[in-house]
C-alpha positions, 0 to 999 in steps of 0.5 A: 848725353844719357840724362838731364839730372836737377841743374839748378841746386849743387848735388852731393858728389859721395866718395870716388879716387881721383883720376891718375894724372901720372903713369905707372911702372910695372911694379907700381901698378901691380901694386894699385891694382892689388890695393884698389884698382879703382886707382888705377884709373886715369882721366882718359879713362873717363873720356874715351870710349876705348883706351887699350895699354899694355902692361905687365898682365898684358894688352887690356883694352878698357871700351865704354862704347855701346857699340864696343860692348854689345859686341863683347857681351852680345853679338860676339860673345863666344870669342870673349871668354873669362880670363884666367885670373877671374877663373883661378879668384872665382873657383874656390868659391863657385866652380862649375855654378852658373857664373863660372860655368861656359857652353853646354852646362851654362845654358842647362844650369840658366835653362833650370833656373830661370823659372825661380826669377821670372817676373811673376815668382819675384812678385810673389817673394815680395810679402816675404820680403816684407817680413824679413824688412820688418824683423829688422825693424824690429831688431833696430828698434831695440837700439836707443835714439842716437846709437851709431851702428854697423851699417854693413853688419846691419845690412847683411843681417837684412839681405839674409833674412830675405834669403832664409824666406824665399830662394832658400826654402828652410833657411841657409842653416848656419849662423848669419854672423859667422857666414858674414865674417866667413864671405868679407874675409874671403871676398877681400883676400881673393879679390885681389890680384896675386903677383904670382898672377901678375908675373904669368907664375904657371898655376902649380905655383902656390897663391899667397892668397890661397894660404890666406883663405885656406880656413873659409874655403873649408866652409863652403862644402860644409854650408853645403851639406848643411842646407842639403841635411836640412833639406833632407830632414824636411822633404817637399812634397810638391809646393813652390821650388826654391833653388835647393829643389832645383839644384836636386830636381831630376829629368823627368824623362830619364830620372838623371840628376840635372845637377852635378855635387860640384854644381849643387854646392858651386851654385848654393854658394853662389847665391848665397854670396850674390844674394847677401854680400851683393844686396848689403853692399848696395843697402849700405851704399844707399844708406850712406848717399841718404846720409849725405843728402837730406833732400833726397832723404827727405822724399824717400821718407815723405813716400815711406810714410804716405804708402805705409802708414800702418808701417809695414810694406805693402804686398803689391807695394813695389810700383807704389816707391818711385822714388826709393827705386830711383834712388836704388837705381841711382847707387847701383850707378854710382856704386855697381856691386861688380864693378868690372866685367873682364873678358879675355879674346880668344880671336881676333876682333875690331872694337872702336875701329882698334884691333883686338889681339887674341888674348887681349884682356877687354875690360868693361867696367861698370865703374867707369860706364857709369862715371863715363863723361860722354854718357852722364850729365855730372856723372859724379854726382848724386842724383835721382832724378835720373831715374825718376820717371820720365827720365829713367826711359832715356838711359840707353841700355849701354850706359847702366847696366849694374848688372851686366848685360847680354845672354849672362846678365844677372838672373837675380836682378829684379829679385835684388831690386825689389829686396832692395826698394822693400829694405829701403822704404821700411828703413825710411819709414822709422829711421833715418841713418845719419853719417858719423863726422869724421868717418870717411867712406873709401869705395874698393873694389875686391869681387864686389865693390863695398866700404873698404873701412866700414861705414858707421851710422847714427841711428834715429828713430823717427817715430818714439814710442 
């Protein structure tokens, strides 16, 4: 076992779907897998370290061993490409990005933006990340005692408040609200798997998802032009790079542009959607696990009040939040913000002593690494004492990894882990977020996992004027 959680008192166990007992047909399982393909999951899955099944999408082989992973992630990561589906869900939004982007161009386009999240320049966000968390004090404290709350909405707030401030230098130059709207209808409609995938359709085939989406793909080159027009309206001269001087830096040597307009607007939308629809599904995880766990919730405050008395984050706070990081880390397992990495073999290969097919779909899922029972004590409960200090160093790396792992491991890790210790400790520092009786949290899984009906919250002010 990875970790030896509390043993002693009984741990909340927050939402999950119940392991399938029964198998699919064809047509049932497209449609779980369209619902929710957390559903699709059976016991097994939680117990093996590879299940390989054939079904209507073909061989998919789902591995939850360390070794099984370091291969597709690492050692033979050229022969694991990215399926087409996932290319065909993902393009409309960020093609020719970091994320889609394979070979030659990824590693020029990872090559120029490692410097933007390097340890010491995501120290360096940490007071402006501090401000964005102490507008949104600001903004909640303006609602009376007991007012229940859009969490998510609230969150998202929060997540581009922190991006108007850092990586994008002048603001993301469109309104907060309507980008939220914009991004959860597209995120929701093109997360799920079209039949016209599901039956090998030739691409030229209309997606019904596609038509469904065709208004929020409009936006993208719009948000584009508009972060782009502001730039050009303030031009920097010198200062500290963001990611828009990036995307529009020359090489010095030969004055050619490093980045392509497919690739600016590909990768301003990526981090748009990474820094804002990701951060806000782990704030509202997080926010909802302390809800139902008033120990847990109790310490994160106790640590808010000693380490910020005057209310506000402290510059060179980070290390100083044991235990609103552990708690983070804690709904990163239980909730990834991706919760599956697919790959799709182009070669032969041997994964857990089975053969893999070319074109055998391998599966990583951080939902089922996470939840895995030969990995995890409990796994199914809420406890951070797994990453508290001590014990936070006997996670094996292939047992947690909410942001993938290999060569394409997350570039902005570190900087949503701060982002995320600063929004919770200032949040616990003059509120406690309360769950509303009757409501149930429903996890779904779309491009990243969120509340798929919203996530309600009675806010307390801890501090009455």
């Amino acid at each position: 076992m990875t970790t030896t959680p509390a043993a002693t008192d009984q741990r909340p166990r927050p939402p999950a779907p119940k392991p399938r007992t029964k198998p699919f047909n064809s047509l049932s399982f497209i449609w779980a897998m369209r619902k929710n393909p957390l559903s699709t999951y059976s016991q097994y899955h939680y117990e093996w370290p590879i299940l390989a099944v054939k079904t209507i999408l073909g061989t998919i082989a789902v591995i939850n061993d360390a070794d099984a992973i370091r291969r597709v992630l690492v050692q033979n990561h050229e022969n694991y490409v990215r399926d087409s589906f996932q290319q065909r869900m993902l393009a409309p939004m960020v093609a020719n990005s970091l994320l889609t982007a394979e070979g030659a161009s990824w590693r020029r386009q990872r090559r120029s933006m490692a410097p933007l999240f390097s340890a010491q320049k995501v120290a360096s966000f940490v007071p402006a990340m501090a401000n964005a968390a102490a507008a949104m004090v600001t903004a909640l404290k303006r609602h009376e005692d007991g007012k229940v709350v859009d969490g998510p909405r609230e969150m998202a707030r929060a997540a581009v408040g922190i991006l108007d401030q850092t990586i994008f230098g002048d603001g993301i130059g469109a309104d907060h609200g309507e980008v939220s709207r914009i991004l959860d209808k597209f995120i929701d409609q093109m997360g799920q798997i079209d039949f016209a995938d599901a039956f090998g359709m030739p691409e030229w085939v209309p997606r019904l998802s596609m038509w469904r989406t065709r208004k929020q793909r409009r936006f993208f080159p719009i948000f584009s032009e508009m972060i782009l027009n502001a730039r050009r309206a303030r031009p920097r001269e010198g200062g500290e790079p963001d990611i828009v001087s990036i995307l529009l830096s020359r090489d010095p040597e030969t004055g050619q542009r490093l980045f392509t307009d497919a690739e600016i607007q590909g990768n301003l939308v990526l981090f748009l959607t990474a820094g804002f629809e990701s951060t806000a599904n782990t704030l509202t995880w997080v926010a909802h696990l302390l809800s139902i766990d008033p120990v847990w919730r109790e310490q994160v405050e106790a640590e808010a009040d000693r380490e910020m008395p005057d209310g506000r984050f402290p510059e060179d706070g980070i290390g100083r939040f044991p235990v609103a990081r552990a708690v983070v880390e804690e709904a990163l397992r239980l909730y990834p913000p991706v919760a599956s990495i697919h790959r799709q073999a182009v070669g032969p290969d041997e994964l857990c002593g089975q053969d893999i097919a070319p074109g055998t779909l391998v599966c990583v899922s951080t939902w089922l690494l996470h939840r895995h029972r030969s990995l995890w004590t409990d796994p199914e409960a809420f406890d951070p004492s797994r990453f508290m200090p001590g014990a936070r160093e006997a996670i094996d790396r292939y047992a947690y990894m909410p942001f993938g792992f290999g060569p394409r491991t997350c570039i902005g890790a570190s900087f949503a882990l701060n982002e995320a210790i600063v929004i919770v400790a200032s949040l616990a520092r003059h509120f406690r977020l309360e769950a509303v009786p009757g409501h149930t949290v429903v996890p779904l899984q779309r491009v990243t996992l969120h509340q798929g009906n919203g996530l309600p919250l009675r806010l307390r002010h801890r501090h009455p004027a």
